[in-house]
Each structure stands twice: as structure tokens, then as C-alpha cells.
C-alpha positions as CSV (number, residue, x, y, z in Angstrom):
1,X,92.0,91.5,74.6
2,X,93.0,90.8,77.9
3,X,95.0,87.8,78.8
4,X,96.0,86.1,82.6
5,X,99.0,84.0,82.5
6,X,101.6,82.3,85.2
7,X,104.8,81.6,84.2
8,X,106.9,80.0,87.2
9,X,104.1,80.0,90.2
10,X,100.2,78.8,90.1
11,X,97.9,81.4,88.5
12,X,96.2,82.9,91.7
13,X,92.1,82.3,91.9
14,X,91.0,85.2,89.7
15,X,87.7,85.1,87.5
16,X,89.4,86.1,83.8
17,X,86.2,87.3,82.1
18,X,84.4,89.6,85.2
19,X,88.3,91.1,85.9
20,X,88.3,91.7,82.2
21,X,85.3,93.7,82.3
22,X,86.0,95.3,85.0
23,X,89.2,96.4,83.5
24,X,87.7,97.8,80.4
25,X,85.6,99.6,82.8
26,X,88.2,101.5,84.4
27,X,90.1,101.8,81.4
28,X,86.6,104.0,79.9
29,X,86.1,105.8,82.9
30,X,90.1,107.3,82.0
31,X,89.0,107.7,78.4
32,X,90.7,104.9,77.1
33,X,89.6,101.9,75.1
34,X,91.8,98.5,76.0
35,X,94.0,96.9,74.1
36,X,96.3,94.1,74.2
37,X,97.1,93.9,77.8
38,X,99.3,90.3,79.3
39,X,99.1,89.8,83.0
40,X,101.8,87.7,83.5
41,X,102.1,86.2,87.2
42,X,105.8,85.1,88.2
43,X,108.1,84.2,91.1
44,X,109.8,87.0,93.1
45,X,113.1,85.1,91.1
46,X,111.5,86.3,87.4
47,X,110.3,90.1,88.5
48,X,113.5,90.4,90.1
49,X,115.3,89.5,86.5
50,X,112.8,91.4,85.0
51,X,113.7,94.5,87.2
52,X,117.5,94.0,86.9
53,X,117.3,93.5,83.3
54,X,115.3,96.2,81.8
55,X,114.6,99.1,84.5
56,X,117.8,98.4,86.3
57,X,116.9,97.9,89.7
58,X,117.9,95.5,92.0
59,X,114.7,94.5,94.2
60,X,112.0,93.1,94.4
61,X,108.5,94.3,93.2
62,X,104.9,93.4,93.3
63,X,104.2,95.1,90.0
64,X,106.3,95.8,86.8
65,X,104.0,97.9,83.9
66,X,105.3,98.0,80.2
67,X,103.3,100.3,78.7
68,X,102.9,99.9,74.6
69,X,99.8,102.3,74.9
70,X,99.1,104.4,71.9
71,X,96.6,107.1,71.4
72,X,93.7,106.3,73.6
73,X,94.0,102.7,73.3
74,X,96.0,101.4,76.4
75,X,98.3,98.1,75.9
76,X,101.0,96.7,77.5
77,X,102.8,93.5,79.6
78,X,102.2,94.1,83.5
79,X,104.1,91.1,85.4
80,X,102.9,90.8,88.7
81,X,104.4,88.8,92.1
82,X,101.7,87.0,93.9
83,X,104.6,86.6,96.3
84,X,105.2,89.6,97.1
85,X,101.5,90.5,96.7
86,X,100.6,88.3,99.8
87,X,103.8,89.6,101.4
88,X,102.6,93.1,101.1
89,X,98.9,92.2,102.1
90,X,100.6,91.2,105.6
91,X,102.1,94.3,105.7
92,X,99.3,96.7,105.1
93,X,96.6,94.8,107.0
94,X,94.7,93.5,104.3
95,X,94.3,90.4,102.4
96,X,95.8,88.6,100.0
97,X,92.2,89.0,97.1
98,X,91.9,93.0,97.7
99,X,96.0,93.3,97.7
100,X,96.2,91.7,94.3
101,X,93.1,93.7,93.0
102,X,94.6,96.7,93.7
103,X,97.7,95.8,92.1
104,X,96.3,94.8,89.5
105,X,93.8,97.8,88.3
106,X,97.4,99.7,89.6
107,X,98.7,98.4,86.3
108,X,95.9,99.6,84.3
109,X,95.9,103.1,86.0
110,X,99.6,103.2,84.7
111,X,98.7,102.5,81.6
112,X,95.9,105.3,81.8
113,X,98.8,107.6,82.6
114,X,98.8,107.7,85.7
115,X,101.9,108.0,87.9
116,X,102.7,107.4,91.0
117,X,106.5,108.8,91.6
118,X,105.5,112.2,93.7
119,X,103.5,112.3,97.1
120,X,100.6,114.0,95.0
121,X,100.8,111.3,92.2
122,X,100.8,108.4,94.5
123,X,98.0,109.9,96.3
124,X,95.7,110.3,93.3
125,X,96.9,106.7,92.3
126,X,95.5,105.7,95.4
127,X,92.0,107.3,95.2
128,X,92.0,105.9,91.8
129,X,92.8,102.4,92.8
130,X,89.9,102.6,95.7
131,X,87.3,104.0,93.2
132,X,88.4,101.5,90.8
133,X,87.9,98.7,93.8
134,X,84.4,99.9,94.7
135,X,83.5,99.5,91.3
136,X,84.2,95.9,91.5
């Protein structure tokens, strides 16, 4: 099951049941089944607490994955900045829809196992991302 919340900021114009589907897609394509997985959108304020609170950082995000995957059944809490989503669309060139897609198949892709820490992980996370976006 796949749920879309907003906690402190509008729930951005997303269609809940064709993302779901698409998700589960991408999910299958990694050999995984899907879990629970909560989207929860927030202010720039809550993923900063978030951050600060459990990972220790102190700055902003557009993305922050908890992953409570087990076996090949991926799971997890993925709180997400529209924010700093349209603040990074600006700053790549694209817009605001396809910045928060790939953010948010970025989440899933984490869950699949996939990092993104080295120059060679974060380049396969982003072939996966655009193969997952084609898809959609």
C-alpha cells in the first residue's frame, strides 16, 4: 500500500492511484514487491528537523528515505520538500512535475537498494531514475 500525505504544505497535484502503479512497477522491475511505503510532503522547516533529528545533518533536503524494507518487499517513510523540489527544478532547468517525479521514484530506487553516495552510484541512480521516468 502506498499512501500520499502533506503534513505542513498543500499536497502537490499528483494522481495517487497511476503514481502507485507506476511505483509498483519500478519496484518489480528491481525484483521487489511493495510494501507499506508513506510519502509524506513537508515544509523545508519539518525535513530540516527531520534531518537534524535523526541523520544529524544540518541542511536542507529535497528527499529523506527511511527504509523498513525486508526481504524483497520494499517499505518505508520517504518525506519529501516540494519546496525545495521547485527550488531545485530552477536550478537544473527543468520543471517543477518532472523534478518531483524524479524525486520521488529516487525514493523507491533507495529502497530497491540503490545508492547514490559514490560518482558510479549516483550515476546508476540516475539512469535508473530516467528509465523509471520514461516508463511513466
Amino acid at each position: 500500500m502506498i499512501r500520499f500525505q502533506a503534513e505542513d504544505t498543500p499536497l502537490p497535484p499528483i494522481d495517487p492511484a497511476q503514481l502507485s502503479v507506476w511505483i509498483e512497477t519500478v519496484a518489480a522491475r528491481q525484483g521487489y514487491a511493495v510494501g507499506q511505503i508513506n510519502y509524506l510532503f513537508c515544509s523545508e522547516a519539518k525535513i530540516l528537523e527531520v534531518n537534524r533529528s535523526f541523520l544529524q545533518h544540518d541542511y536542507y533536503t529535497d528527499i529523506i528515505t527511511f527504509d523498513y524494507s525486508e526481504r524483497n518487499f520494499i517499505a518505508g517513510d520517504i518525506y519529501i520538500s516540494p519546496e525545495t523540489v521547485r527550488s531545485n527544478a530552477l536550478l537544473f532547468g527543468t520543471n517543477f512535475d518532472e523534478e518531483l517525479l524524479r524525486v520521488i521514484i529516487h525514493g523507491v530506487l533507495h529502497l530497491c537498494g540503490q545508492g547514490d553516495k559514490s560518482e558510479i552510484e549516483a550515476a546508476e541512480m540516475r539512469q535508473k531514475e530516467n528509465e523509471a521516468l520514461r516508463m511513466l
